[in-house]
C-alpha positions in Angstrom: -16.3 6.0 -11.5 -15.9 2.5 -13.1 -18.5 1.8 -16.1 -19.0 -1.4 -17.9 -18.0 -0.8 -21.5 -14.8 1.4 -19.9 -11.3 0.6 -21.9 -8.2 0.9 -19.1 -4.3 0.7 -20.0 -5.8 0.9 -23.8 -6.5 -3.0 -23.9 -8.7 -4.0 -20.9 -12.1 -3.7 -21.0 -14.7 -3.9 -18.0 -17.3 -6.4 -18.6 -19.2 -6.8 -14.9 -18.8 -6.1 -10.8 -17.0 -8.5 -9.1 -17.2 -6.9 -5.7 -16.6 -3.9 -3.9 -15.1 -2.3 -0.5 -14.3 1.2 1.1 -11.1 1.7 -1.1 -11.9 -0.2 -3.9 -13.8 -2.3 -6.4 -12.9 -5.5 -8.6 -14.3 -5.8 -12.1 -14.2 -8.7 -14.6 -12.5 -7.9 -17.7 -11.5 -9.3 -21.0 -8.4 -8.2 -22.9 -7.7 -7.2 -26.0 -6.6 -10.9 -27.3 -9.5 -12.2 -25.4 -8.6 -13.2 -22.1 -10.7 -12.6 -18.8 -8.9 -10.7 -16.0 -9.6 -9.2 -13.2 -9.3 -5.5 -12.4 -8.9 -3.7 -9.5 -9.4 -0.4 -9.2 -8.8 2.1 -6.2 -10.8 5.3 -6.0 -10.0 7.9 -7.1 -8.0 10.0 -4.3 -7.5 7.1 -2.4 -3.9 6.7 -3.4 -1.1 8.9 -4.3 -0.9 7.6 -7.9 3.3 8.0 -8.6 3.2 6.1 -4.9 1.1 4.0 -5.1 2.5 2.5 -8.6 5.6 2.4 -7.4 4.6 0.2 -4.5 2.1 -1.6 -6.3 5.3 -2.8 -8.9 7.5 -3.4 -6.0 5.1 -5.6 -4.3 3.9 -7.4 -7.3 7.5 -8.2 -8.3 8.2 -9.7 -4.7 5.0 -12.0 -4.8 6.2 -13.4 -8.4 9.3 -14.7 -6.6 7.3 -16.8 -4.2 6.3 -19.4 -6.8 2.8 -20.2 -4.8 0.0 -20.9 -5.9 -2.3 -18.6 -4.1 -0.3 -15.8 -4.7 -1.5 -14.2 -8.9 0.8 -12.1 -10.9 -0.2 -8.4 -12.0 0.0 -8.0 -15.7 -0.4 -4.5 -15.4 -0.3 -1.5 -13.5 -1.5 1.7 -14.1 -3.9 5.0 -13.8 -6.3 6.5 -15.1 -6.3 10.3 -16.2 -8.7 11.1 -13.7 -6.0 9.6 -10.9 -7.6 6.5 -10.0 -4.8 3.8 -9.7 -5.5 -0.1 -11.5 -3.8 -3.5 -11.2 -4.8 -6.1 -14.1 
């Protein structure tokens, strides 16, 4: 479970719900040097973690090469210890 306050990849931390769905929930966050991010963060279970990072890399690294403007890079990608998987 997601709280406001909660620190992820040691330099992200949640400031408010954005929105959420079956699988997962966006927060706004602000890292360490001050920027605002969003996070998504998959629950818990939902995902086979070493999977699902592994496609969650591949696929961000294809969308970078498509140079459009609706498409956002991931800054990071990670889990928690509990097993839920994050994109930043």
């Amino acid at each position: 479970m997601v709280r406001e306050g909660q620190v992820f990849g040691g330099r992200f931390r949640v400031d408010s719900l954005l929105g959420e769905g079956l699988e997962s929930s966006v927060w706004a966050a602000t890292g360490s040097s001050g920027q605002r991010v969003a996070l998504k963060v998959y629950e818990q279970g939902f995902l086979d973690v070493s999977a699902a990072t592994a496609a969650l890399v591949a696929a961000s690294r294809r969308a970078t090469t498509v140079g459009h403007q609706a498409f956002v890079s991931a800054e990071e990608i990670g889990h928690t210890p509990e097993g839920a998987v994050f994109v930043v």
